[in-house]
N, C-alpha and C positions, 0 to 999 in steps of 0.2 A: 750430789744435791747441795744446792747452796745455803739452802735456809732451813730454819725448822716447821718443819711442820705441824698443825695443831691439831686434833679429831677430837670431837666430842660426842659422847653415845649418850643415847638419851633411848627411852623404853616407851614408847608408842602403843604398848601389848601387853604382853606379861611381863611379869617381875625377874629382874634380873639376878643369879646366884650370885651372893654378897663374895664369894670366894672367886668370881671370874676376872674382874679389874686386874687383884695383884699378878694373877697368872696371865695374864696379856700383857699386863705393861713388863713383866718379867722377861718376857716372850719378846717384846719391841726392843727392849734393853740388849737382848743379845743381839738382837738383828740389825739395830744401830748405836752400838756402842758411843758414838760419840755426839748423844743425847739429840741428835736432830729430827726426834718425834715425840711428840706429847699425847700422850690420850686422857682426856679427862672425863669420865664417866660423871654425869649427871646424879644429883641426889636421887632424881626424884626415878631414879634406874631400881631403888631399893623399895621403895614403898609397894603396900599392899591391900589393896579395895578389892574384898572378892576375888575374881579370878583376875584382877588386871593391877599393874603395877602403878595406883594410885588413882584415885578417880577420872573422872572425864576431864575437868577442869583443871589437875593436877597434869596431865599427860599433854594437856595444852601448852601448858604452862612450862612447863621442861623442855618443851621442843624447841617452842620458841624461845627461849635462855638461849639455848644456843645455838641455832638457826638465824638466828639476828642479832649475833654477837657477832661482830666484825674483827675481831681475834680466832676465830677459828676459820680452820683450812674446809673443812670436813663435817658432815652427820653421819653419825654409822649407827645404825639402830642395833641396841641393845640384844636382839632375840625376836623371835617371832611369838606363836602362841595364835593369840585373836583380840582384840580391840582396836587395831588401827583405824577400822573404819566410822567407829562413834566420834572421835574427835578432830578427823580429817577435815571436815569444811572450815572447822574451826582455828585449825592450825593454820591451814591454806589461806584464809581471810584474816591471819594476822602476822602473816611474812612481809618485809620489808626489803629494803632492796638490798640489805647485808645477805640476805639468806640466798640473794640470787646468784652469787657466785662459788656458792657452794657444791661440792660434792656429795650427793645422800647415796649412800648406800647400804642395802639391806638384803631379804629375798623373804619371801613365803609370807605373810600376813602383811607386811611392810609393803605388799603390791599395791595395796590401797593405797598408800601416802605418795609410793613412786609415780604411780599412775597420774594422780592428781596433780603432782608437782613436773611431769612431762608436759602434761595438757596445757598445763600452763606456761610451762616455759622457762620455769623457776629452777636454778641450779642445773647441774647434772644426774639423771635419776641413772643408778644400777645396780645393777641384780645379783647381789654375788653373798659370801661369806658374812656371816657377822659374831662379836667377839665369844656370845655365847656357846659357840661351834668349840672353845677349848674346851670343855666339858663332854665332848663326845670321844670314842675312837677317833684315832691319828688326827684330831680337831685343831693341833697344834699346825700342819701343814693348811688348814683352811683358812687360820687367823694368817698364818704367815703371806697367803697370797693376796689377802683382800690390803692386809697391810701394803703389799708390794705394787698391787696397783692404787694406794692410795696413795701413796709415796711418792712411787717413780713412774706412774704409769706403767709398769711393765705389760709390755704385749703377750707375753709368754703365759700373765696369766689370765687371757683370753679366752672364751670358748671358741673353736677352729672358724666356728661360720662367719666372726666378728672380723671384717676387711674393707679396707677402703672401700668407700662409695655407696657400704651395702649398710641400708636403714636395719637397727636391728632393736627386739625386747625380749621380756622373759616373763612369766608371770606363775603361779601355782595354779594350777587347774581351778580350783574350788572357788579361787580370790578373784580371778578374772571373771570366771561366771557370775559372780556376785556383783563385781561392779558396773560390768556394761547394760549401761543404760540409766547411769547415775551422774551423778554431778562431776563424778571422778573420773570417765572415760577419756580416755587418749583416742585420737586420730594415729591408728596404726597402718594408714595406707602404704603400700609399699614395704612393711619392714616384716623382715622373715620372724618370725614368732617364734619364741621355744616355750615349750611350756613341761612344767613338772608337775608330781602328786607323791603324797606321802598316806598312807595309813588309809585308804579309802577304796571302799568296794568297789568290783570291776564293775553293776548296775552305777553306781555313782559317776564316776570316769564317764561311762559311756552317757547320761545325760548329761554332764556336766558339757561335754564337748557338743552334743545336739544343742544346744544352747549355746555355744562358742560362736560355732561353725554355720547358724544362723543368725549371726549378728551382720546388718548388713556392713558395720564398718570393717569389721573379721574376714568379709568377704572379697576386701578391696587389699589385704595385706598379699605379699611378694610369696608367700608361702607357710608350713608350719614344719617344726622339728619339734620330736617330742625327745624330751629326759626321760629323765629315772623316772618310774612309778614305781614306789617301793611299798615295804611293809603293806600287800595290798592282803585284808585279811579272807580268808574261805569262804565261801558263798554257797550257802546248801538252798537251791540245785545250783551245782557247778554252772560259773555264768559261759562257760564255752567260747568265749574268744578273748586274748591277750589284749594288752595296752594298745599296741603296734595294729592290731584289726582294726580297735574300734578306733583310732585314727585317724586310720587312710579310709575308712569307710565314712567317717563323718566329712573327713576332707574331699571324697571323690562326689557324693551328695551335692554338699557346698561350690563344688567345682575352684578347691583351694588347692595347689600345688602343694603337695606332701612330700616333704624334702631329707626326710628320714629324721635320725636319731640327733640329741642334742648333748654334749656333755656338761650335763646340769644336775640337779637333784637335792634331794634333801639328807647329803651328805656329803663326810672332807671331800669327798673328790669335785664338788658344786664349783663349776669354773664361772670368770665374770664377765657378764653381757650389759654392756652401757646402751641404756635406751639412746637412740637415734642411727646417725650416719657416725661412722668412726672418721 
């Protein structure tokens, strides 16, 4: 790599643990010794309104610092959580043409902003790791790959389906349902879809995806793979079919090509999927 690189995380969501920076950029420091990455975490990554890392207008405000600061390489959103989608139009409607050659990368609540910022055209949106993940099990291998394809592009840390030619996204179950049919929808035709879930009953999942899987633009994509569905909690009565049923059976409804398993999830092993054609 010939130059340095710049990333800046800014918190869209929830508030970021004050303890995560020095252990990332710790983490960068080993991985490129001779200082050729910078990551500078956003104040406004610390702030606390409620459940969200600083109001509406403060979360605005942070994005765009550095989204349209034309000294950074990079947005990598702080952590997931939930509030992206209150100050999305507002962030969207005040990017500039700094923020278009940037890379955003995030996953899980951060679908909202991806989304919005593919439809439009604005930077490179993808779906991968974010630095919050040090604070998990082996979450140090999760920073290290989103760093790695921030860096050097590395292909390796691709999820397998991401290949020339082939349109591709990634979305959380719950965040995709929520924004199709809003101001933030992408035009997913053609592109194979993965989608993940964390923490959510298999009745949820399963309308979640009836609602996917009859969006008519959902109906015009190349196909879906599904991730991890983890921490899915007990359902008394036993909801009687797995992640992988209610899938293929919303996909065979739909008449969507169901392309199997994706490796993705809301865990380290969450590989990265760059919204479009690779």
């Amino acid at each position: 790599m010939g130059r340095q690189v710049r990333i800046g995380v800014v918190a869209p969501s929830g508030r970021v643990d004050p303890a995560v920076p020095a252990e990332v950029q710790a983490l960068a420091a080993r991985l490129y010794p001779a200082g050729e990455v910078e990551i500078v975490f956003d104040p406004q990554c610390f702030l606390s309104h409620g459940h969200f890392a600083g109001d509406d207008a403060a979360r605005v405000e942070g994005f765009l610092r550095i989204a349209n600061d034309p000294g950074y390489d990079a947005v990598w959103f702080g952590r997931g959580g939930y509030g992206a989608c209150r100050p999305a139009e507002a962030i969207l409607a005040g990017l500039t043409d700094a923020a278009r050659s940037k890379t955003y990368l995030g996953y899980s609540d951060a679908g909202f902003l991806l989304a919005g910022l593919y439809a439009r055209g604005i930077g490179r949106a993808v779906h991968g790791p974010v630095p919050h993940e040090i604070r998990r099990a082996g979450g140090a291998a999760a920073v290290t790959r989103a760093l790695a394809f921030l860096v050097d592009s590395d292909p390796a840390t691709l999820e397998p389906a991401c290949k020339p030619g082939v349109k591709t996204a990634a979305f959380n179950i719950t965040v995709l349902s929520q924004l199709l049919g809003t101001a933030l929808e992408p035009d997913l035709t053609d592109h194979v879809l993965m989608l993940e879930e964390v923490a959510e009953y298999m009745y949820r999942i399963d309308r979640s995806l009836f609602h996917i899987t009859s969006n008519p633009g959902v109906r015009r994509i190349a196909g879906l793979r599904l991730g991890r569905c983890s921490d899915i909690p007990p359902n008394d009565p036993d909801f009687g079919l797995g992640e992988e049923e209610v899938a293929r059976h919303w996909c065979g409804r739909a008449g969507i090509p169901y392309l199997g398993r994706a490796d993705i999830g809301h865990d380290a092993d969450n590989k990265v999927v760059p919204f479009g054609p690779m």
